[in-house]
Every structure is written in C-alpha cells, then in structure tokens.
N, CA and C of each residue as an Amber inpcrd file, in Angstrom:
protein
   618
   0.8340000  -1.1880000   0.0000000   0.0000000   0.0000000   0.0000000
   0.8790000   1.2520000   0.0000000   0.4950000   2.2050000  -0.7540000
   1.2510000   3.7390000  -0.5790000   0.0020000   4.6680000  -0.6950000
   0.8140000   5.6990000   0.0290000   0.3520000   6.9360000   0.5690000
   0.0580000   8.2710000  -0.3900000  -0.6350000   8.3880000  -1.0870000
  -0.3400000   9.3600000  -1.8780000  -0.7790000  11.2620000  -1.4640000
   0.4430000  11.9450000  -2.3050000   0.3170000  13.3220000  -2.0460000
   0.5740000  14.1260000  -3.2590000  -0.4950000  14.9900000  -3.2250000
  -0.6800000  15.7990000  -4.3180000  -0.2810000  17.1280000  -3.8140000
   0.8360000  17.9240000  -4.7730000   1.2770000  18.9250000  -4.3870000
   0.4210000  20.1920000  -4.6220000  -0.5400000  20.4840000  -5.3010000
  -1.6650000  21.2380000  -5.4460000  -2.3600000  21.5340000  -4.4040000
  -2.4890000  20.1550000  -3.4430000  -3.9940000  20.7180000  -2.4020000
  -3.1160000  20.8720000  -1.2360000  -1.2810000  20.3160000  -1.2490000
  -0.6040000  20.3160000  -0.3830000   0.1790000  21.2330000   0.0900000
   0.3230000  22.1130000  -0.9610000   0.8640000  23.6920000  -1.3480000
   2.4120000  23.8620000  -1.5290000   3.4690000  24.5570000  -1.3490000
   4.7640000  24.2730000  -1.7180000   6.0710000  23.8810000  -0.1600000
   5.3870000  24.4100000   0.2550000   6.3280000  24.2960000   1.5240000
   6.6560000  22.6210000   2.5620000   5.2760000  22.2380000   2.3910000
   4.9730000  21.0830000   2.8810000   5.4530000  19.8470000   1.9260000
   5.2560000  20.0680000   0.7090000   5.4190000  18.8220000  -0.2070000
   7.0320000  19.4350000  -0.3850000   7.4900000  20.6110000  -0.5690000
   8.8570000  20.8480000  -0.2740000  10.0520000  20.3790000   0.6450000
   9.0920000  20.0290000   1.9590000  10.0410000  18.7950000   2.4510000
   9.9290000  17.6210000   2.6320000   8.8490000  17.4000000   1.7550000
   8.3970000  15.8380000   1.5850000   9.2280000  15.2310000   0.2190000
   9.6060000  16.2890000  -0.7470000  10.8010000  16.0760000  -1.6060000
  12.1640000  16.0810000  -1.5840000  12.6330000  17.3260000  -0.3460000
  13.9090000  16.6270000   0.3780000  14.1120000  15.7810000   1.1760000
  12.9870000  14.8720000   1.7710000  13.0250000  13.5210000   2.2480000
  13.5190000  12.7340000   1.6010000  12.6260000  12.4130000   0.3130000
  12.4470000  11.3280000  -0.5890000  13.8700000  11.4080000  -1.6900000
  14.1140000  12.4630000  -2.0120000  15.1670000  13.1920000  -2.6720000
  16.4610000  13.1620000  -2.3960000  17.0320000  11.3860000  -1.7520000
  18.0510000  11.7930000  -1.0630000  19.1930000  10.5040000  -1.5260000
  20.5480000  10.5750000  -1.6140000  20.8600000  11.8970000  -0.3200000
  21.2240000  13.0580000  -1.9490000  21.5180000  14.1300000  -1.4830000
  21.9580000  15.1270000  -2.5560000  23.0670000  15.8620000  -1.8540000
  24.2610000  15.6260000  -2.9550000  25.0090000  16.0070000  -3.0070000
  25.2500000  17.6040000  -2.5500000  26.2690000  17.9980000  -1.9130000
  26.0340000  19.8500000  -1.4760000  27.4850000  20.6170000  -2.3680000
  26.7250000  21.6210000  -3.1990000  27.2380000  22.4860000  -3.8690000
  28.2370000  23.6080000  -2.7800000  28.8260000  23.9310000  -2.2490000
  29.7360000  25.0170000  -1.3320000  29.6130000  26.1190000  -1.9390000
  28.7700000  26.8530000  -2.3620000  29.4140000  28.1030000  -3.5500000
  29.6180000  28.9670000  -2.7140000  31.0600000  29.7980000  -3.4190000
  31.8120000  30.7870000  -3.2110000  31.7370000  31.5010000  -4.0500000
  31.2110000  32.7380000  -4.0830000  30.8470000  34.0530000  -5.0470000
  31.9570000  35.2420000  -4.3450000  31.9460000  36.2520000  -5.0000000
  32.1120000  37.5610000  -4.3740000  31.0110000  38.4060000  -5.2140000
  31.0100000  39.3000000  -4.3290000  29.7080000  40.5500000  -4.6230000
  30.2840000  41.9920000  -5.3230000  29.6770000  42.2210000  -5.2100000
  29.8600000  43.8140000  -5.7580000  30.6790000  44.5880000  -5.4600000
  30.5810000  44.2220000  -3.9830000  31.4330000  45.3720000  -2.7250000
  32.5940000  44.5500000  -2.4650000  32.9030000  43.5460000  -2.8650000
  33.9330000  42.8300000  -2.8980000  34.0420000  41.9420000  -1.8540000
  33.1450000  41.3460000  -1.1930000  32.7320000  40.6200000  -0.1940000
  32.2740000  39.1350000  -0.2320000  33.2260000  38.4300000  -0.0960000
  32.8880000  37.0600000  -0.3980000  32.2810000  36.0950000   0.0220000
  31.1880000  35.3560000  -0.3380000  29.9130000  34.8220000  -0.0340000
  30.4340000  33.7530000   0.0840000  29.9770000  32.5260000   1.1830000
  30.0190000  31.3600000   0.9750000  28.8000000  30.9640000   1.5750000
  28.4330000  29.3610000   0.8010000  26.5460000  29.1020000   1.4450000
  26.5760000  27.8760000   0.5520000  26.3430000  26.6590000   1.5950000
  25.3820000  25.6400000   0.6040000  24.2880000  25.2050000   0.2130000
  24.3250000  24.5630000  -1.1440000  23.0010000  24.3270000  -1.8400000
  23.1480000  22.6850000  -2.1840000  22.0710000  22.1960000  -1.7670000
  22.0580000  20.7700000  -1.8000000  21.1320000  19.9620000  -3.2760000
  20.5350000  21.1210000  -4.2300000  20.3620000  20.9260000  -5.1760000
  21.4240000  21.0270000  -6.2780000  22.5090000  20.1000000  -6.4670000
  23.7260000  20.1170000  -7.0620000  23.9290000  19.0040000  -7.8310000
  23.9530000  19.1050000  -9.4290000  24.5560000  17.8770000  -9.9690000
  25.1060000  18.2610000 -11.0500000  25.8030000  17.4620000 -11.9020000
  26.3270000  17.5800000 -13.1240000  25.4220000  18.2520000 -14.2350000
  25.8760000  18.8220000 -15.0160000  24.5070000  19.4350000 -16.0500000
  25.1190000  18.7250000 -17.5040000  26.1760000  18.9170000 -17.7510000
  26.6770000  18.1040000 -19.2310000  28.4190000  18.0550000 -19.2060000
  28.7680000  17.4460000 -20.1100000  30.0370000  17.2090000 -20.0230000
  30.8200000  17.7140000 -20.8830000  30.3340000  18.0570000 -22.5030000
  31.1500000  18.8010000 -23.2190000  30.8470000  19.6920000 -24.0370000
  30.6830000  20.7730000 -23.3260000  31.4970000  21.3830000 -22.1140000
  31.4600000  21.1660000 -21.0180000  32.0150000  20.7970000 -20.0300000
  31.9630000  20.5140000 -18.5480000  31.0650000  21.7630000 -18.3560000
  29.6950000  21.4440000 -17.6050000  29.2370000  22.5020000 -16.9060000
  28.4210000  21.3350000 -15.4120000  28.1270000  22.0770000 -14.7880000
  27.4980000  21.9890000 -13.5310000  26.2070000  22.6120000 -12.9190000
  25.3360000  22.6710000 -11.9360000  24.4390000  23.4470000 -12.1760000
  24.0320000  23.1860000 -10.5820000  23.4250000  24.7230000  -9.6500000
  22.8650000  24.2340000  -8.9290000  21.6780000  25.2470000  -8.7180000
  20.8700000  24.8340000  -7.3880000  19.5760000  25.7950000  -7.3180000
  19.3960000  27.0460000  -6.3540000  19.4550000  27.6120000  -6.7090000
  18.8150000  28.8250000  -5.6240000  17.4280000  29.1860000  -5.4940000
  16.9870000  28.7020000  -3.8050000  15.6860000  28.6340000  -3.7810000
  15.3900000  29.6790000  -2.9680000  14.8730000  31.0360000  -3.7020000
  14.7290000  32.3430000  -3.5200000  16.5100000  33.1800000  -3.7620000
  15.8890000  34.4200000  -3.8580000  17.0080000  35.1770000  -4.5130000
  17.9110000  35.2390000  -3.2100000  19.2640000  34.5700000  -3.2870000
  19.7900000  34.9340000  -2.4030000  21.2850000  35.5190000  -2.2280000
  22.5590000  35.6480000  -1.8730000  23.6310000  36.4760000  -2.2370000
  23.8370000  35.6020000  -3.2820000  23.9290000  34.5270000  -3.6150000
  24.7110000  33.1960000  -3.9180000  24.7120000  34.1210000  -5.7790000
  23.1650000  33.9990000  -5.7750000  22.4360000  34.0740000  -6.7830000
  22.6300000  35.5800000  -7.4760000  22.4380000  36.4360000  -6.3950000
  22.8690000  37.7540000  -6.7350000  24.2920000  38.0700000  -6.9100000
  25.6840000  37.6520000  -6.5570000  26.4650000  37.2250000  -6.8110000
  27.3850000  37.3160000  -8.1090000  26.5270000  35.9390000  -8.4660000
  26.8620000  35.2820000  -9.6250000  26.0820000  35.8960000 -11.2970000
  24.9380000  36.7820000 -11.1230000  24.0150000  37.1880000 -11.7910000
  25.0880000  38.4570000 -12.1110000  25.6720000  39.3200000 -11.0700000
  26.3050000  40.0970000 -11.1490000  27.4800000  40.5070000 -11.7550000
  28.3950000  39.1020000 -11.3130000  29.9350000  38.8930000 -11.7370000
  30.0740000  37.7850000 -12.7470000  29.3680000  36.6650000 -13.0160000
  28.9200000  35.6500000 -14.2310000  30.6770000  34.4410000 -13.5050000
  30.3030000  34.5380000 -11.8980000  31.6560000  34.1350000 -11.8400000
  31.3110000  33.3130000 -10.4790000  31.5350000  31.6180000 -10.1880000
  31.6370000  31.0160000  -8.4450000  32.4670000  30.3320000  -8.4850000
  32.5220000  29.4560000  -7.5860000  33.2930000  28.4600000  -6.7520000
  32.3110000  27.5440000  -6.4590000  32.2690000  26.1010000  -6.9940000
  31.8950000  25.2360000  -5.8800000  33.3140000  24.1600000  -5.4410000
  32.8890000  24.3020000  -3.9040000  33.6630000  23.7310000  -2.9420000
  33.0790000  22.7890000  -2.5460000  34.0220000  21.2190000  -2.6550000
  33.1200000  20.2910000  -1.8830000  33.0660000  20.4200000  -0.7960000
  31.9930000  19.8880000   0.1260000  31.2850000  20.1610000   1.3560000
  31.8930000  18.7030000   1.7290000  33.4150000  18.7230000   2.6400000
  33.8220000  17.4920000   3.5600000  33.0930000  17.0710000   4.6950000
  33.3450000  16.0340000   5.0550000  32.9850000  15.3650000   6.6220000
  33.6210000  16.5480000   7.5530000  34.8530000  16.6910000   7.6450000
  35.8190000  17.1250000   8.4300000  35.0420000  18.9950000   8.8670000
  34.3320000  19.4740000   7.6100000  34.0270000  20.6880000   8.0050000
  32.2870000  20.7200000   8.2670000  32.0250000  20.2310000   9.0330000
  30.7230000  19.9240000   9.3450000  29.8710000  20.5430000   9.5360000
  30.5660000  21.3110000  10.2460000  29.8330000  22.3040000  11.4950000
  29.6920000  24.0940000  10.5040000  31.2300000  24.0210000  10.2300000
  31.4130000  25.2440000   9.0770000  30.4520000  24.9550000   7.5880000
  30.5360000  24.2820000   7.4070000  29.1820000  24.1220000   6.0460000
  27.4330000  24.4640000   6.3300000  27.2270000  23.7400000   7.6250000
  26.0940000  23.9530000   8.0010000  26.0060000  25.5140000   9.0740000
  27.2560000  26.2310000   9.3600000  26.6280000  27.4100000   9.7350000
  27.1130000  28.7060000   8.2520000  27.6850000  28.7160000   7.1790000
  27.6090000  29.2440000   6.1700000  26.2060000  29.2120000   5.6140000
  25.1550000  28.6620000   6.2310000  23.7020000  28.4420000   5.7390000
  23.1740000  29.5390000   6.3730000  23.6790000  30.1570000   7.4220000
  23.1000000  30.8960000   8.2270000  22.5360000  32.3580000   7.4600000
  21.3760000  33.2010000   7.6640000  20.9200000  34.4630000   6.8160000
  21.3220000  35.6600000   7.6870000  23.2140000  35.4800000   7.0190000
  24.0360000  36.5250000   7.2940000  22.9670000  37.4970000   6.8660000
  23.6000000  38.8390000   7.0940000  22.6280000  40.1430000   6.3450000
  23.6920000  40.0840000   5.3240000  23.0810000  41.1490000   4.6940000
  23.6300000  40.9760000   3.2670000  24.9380000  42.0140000   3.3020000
  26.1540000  41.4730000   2.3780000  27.7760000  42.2820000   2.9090000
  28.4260000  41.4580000   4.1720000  27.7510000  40.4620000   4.5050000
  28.5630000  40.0290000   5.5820000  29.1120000  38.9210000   5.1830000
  30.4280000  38.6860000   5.2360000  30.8520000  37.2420000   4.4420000
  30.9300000  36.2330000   5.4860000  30.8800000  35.0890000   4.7210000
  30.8150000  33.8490000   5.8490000  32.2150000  33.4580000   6.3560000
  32.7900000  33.6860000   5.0670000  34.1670000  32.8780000   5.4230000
  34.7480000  33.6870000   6.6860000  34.5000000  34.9410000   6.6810000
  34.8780000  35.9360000   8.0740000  34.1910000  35.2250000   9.2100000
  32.9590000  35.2780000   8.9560000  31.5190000  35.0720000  10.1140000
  31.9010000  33.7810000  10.8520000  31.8740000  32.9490000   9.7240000
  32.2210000  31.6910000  10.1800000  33.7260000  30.9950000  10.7370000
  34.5310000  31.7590000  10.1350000  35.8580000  31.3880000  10.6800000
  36.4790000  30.8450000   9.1760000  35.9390000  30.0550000   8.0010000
  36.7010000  29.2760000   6.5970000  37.8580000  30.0820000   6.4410000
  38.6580000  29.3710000   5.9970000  40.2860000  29.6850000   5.4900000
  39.6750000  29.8320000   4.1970000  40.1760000  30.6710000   3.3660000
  40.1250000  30.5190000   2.0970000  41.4360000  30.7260000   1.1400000
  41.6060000  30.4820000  -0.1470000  42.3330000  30.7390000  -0.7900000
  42.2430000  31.2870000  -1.9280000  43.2040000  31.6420000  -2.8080000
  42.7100000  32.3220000  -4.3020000  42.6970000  30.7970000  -5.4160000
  41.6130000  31.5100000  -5.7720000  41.3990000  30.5040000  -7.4410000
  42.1310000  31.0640000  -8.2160000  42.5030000  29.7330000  -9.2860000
  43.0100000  30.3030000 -10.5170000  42.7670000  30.8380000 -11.5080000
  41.5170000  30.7420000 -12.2730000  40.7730000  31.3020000 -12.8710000
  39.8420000  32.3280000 -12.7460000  39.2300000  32.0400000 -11.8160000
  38.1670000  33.2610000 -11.7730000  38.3000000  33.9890000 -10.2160000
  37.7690000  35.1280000 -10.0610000  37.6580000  35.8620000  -8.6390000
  37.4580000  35.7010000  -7.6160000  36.1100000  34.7490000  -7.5070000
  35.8580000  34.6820000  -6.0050000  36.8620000  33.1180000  -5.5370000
  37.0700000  33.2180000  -4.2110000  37.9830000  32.3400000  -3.6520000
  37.2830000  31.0080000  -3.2730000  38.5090000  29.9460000  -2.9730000
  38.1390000  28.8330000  -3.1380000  38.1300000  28.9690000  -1.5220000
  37.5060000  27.6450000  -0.9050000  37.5070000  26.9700000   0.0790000
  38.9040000  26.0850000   0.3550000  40.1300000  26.6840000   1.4360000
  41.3410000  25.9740000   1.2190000  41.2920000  24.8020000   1.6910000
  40.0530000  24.3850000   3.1980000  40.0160000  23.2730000   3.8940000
  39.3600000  21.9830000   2.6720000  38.5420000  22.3200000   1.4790000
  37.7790000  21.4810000   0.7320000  38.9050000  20.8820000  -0.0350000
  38.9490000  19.3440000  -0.4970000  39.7060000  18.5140000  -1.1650000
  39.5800000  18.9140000  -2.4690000  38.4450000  19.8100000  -2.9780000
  38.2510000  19.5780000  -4.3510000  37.4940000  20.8960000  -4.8650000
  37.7390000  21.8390000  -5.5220000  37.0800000  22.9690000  -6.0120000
  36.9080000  23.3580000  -7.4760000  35.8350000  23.4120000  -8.4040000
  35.4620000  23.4560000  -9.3570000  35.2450000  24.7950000  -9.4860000
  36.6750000  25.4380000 -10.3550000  36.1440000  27.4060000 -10.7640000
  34.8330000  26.9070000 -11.6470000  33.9100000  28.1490000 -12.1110000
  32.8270000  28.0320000 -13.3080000  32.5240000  29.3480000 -13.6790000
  32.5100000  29.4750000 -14.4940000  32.1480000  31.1160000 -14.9320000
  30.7200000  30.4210000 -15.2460000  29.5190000  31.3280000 -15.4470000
  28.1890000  31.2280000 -15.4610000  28.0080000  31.2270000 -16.9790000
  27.0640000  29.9070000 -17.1860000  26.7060000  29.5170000 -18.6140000
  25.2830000  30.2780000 -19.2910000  24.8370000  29.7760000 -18.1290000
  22.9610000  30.2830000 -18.1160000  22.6590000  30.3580000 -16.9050000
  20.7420000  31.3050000 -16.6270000  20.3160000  30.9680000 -15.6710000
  18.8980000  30.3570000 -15.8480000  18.0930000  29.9700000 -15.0850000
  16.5030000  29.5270000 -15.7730000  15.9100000  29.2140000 -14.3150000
  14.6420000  30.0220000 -14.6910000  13.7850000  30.6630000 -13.4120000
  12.7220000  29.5410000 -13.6500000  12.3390000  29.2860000 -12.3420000
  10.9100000  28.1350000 -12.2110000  10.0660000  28.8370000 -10.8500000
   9.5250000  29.5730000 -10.3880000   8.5330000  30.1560000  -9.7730000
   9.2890000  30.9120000  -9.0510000   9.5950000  30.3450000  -7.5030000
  10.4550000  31.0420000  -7.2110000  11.9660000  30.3520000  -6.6650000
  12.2470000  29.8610000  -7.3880000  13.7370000  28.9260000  -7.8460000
  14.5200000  29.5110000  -8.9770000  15.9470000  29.2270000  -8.8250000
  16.4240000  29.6450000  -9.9440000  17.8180000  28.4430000 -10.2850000
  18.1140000  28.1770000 -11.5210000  18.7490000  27.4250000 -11.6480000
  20.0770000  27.5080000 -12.3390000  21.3850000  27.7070000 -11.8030000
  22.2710000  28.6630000 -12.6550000  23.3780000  27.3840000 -13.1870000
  23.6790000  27.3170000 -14.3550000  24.3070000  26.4340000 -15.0570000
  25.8590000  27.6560000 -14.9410000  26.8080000  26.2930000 -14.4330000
  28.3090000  26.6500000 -14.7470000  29.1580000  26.1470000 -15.2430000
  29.9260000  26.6930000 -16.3770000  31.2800000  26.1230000 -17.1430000
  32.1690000  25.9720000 -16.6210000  33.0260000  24.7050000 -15.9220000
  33.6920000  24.3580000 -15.3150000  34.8270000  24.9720000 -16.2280000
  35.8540000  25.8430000 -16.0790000  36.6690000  26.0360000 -16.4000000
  38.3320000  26.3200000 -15.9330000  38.2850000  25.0450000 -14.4520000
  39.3850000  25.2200000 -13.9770000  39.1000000  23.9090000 -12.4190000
  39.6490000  22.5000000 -12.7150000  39.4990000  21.8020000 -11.3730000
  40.8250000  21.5690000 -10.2980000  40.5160000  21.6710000  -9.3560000
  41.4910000  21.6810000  -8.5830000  41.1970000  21.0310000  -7.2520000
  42.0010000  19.5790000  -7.0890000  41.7350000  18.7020000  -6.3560000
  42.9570000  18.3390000  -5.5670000  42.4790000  17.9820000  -4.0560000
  43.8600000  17.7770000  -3.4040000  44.5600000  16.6640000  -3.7120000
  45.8560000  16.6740000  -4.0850000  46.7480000  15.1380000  -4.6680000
  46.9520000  14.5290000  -3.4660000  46.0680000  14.4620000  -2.3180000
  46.3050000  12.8940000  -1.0070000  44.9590000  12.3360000  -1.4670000
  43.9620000  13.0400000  -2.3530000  42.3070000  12.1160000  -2.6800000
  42.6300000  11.8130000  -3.7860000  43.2630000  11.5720000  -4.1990000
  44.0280000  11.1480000  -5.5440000  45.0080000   9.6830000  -5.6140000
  43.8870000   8.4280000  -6.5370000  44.4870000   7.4600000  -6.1390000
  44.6290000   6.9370000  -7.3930000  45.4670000   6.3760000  -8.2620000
  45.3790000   6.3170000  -9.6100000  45.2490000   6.9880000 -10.8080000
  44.4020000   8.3130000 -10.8290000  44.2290000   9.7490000 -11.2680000
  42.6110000   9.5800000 -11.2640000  42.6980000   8.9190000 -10.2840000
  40.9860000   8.9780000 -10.1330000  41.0600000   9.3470000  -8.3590000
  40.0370000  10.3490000  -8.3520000  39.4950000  11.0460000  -6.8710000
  38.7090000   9.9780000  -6.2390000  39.4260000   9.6040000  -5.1170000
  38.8650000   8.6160000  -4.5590000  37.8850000   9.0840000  -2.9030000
  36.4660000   8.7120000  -3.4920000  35.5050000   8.9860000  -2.5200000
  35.7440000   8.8630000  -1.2420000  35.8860000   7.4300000  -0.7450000
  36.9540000   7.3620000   1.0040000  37.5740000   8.4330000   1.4390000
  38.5340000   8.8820000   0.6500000  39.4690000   9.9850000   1.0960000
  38.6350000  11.4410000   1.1580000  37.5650000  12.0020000  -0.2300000
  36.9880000  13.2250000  -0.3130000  35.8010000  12.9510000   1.0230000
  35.4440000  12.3800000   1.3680000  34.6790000  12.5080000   2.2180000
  33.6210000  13.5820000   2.7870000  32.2810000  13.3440000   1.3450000
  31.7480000  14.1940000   0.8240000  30.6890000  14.0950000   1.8620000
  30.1000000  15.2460000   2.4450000  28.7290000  15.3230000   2.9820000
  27.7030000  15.4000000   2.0360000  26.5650000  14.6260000   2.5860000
  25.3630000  14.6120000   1.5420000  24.0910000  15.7260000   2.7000000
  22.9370000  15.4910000   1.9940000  21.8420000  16.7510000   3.0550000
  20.6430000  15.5740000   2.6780000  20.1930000  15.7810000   3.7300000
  18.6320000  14.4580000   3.6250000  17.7230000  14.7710000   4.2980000
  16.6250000  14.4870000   4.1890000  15.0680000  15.1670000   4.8940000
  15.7760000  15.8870000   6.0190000  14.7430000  16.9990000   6.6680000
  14.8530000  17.8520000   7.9410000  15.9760000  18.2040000   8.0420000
  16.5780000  17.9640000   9.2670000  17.8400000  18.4790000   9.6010000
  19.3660000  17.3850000   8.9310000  18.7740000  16.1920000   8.8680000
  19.8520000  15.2450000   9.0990000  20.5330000  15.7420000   7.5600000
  22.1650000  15.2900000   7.9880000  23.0200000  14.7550000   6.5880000
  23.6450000  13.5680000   6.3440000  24.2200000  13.0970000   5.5810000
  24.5380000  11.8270000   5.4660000  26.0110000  12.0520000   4.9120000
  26.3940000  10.4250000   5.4530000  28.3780000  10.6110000   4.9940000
  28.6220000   9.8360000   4.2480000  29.4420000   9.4650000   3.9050000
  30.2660000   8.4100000   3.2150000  29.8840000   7.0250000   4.0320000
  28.9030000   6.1670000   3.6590000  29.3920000   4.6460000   4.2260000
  30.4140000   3.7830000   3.4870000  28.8360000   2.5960000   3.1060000
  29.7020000   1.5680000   2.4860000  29.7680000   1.6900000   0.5990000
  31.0290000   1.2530000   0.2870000  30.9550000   1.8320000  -0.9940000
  30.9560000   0.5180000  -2.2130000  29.8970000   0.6990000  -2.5660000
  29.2600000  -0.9070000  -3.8920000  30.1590000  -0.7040000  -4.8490000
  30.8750000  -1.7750000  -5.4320000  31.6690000  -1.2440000  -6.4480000
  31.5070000  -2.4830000  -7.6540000  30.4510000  -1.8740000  -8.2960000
  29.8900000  -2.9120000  -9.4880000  29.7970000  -2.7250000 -10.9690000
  30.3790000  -2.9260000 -12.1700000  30.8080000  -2.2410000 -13.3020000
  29.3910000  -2.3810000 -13.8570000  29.1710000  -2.3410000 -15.1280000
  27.6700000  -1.6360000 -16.1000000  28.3640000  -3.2170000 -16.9980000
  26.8850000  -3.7440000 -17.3570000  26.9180000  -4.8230000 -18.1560000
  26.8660000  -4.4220000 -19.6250000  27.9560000  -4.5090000 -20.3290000
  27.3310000  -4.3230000 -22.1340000  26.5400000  -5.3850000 -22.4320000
  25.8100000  -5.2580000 -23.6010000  24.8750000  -5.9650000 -24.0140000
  25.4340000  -6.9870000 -24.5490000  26.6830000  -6.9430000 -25.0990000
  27.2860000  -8.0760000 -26.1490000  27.1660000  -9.4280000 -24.8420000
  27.7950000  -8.9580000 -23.6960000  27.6530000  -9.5950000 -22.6530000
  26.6800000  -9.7090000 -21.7460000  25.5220000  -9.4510000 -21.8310000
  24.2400000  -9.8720000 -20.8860000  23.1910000 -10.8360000 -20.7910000
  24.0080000 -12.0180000 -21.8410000  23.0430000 -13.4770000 -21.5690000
  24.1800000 -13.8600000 -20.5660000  22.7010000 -14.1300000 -19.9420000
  22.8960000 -14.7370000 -18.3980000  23.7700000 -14.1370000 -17.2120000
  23.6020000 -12.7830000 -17.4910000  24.4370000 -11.5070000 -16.4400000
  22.9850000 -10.7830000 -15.7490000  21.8890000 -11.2260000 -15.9670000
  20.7540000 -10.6510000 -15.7550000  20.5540000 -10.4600000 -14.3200000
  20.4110000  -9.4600000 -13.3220000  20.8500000 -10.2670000 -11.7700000
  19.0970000 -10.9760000 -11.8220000  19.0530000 -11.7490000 -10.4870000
  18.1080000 -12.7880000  -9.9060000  17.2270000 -11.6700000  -9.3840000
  15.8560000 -12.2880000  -9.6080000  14.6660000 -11.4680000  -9.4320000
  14.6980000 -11.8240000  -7.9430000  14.2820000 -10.3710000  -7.2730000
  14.7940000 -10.8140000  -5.2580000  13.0480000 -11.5090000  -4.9380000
C-alpha cells in the first residue's frame, strides 16, 4: 500500500520537504561568489549535480534570490567547494541568513584561498574545487537554476588514487530530509553490463 500526495492541495512548503526527504541523499554544492562590494559569499546548496560534459558545466539551485544568486548574476563568476565530513559544522553554519555584505568565510571562521581562474575564492580546507564562470540561468517560480562552465578543477593530490578522486578519502557530505546529513558509508563497487555480454548476467529477481 502507498500513501499518496498531491502537491496542489498540499501547497509548496509542505510537499517541499516531503521532496527533500524522498530526494536523497543530494550532493552539497559550497558556492563561493564575491559581490559587488567585494565581499565574499560562501553558502550551501544541496540541489547540485552535473549538467553536461562537453562542455563541462554543472548546475545548482537557488531557492529564492539569495547572495549566492545575486552574486553570480552580477559577476557571471563562483566556486563550488566540496562540502567534507571534516568541516561539518562550518558548512552547516555558512547556511546561516548573514545580512547581506557580511561574508561567511569571516563570520564563520573558513580559510580561504585564491582561485586560478576566476575571482571569487576557493575553500582551502575542501579537497576539491570546481572554478565556473556562469553559462545560463533559468527561473521556475520562485527557484532559480544557474548552469556553470567548469573552467578550472582543482583537487587535493592525497584524494588522488590512480588519477581517479577517490571517494573514502573526499569525504563528501550529503543533506537528507529535515535536519539530518549523510556521509560516506559503504561503498558498492559494481561495473555496467554491455549488451554483447548480458546473456545470463541478468541479476536474480529478489
């Protein structure tokens, strides 16, 4: 038996966290902007995934207008920083609704460093930082969705195992219903069947 919910009679807020429940876990975007006044923003967004590959771009959400968004609209320029285990506490208070001009990385205490490519600064404690200059943006009520051209990666060489970034070591925080987040457990490591090869690779019906 299931439960069903219709987001119409349920309105947006409510079925809004009935989709970051179900919606999980999602990956957290770190973005690092600077502003106008030259004041550098940091704040995560847990609506974060790949958008295409060639061109490398990325994409995440801003749900209501916020520096992140104003920012980046402004300067066509961020940072995402992965969001580690190790900075836990600093990721989840960069969420906080500084007033506006107040930077986190100050507020909060983050080390930061300079990027190579573009302006606003990277996160020095994060294993892994993706510059992006801004591709597009695309508005859905009151969401906004800003696509970025990865044009510069920079990853720490101790998460680096083969020339592949190895998850164990990045030790990525995820965000999941209400308050909770999720870490790194156990990690499945199972290749993709080609077809030439899938008589009798079919797995067993459970």
């Amino acid at each position: 038996m299931r439960i069903d919910f219709d987001p119409e009679t349920m309105g947006p807020t409510p079925f809004y966290k009935l989709l970051t429940s179900v919606v999980v876990p999602r990956p957290i975007a770190w973005v690092s902007t600077v502003g106008q006044d030259g004041a550098a923003n940091l704040a995560p967004h847990s609506f974060f995934t790949v958008a295409a590959v060639a061109p490398p771009v990325v994409q995440f959400t801003s749900v209501g207008r916020k520096d992140s968004l104003r920012n980046v609209e402004d300067t066509g320029e961020f940072v995402v920083n992965l969001a580690p285990e190790g900075l836990f506490e600093q990721v989840n208070a960069t969420a906080t609704d500084f007033p506006h001009g107040v930077s986190e990385f100050e507020a909060v205490g983050v080390e930061q460093e300079a990027s190579l490519r573009v302006k606003p600064p990277r996160v020095a404690g994060s294993p892994v930082a993706l510059e992006c200059v801004v591709h597009s943006t695309m508005g859905f009520g009151n969401s906004t969705v800003v696509f970025g051209r990865v044009v510069h990666a920079a990853i720490d060489d101790e998460a680096m195992v083969d020339g592949h970034a190895e998850v164990t070591r990045l030790r990525p925080l995820s965000r999941l219903g209400k308050n909770e987040w999720g870490t790194v457990g156990e990690v499945l490591d199972l290749a993709r069947i080609r077809y030439a090869d899938w008589e009798g690779q079919a797995p067993e019906k459970a």
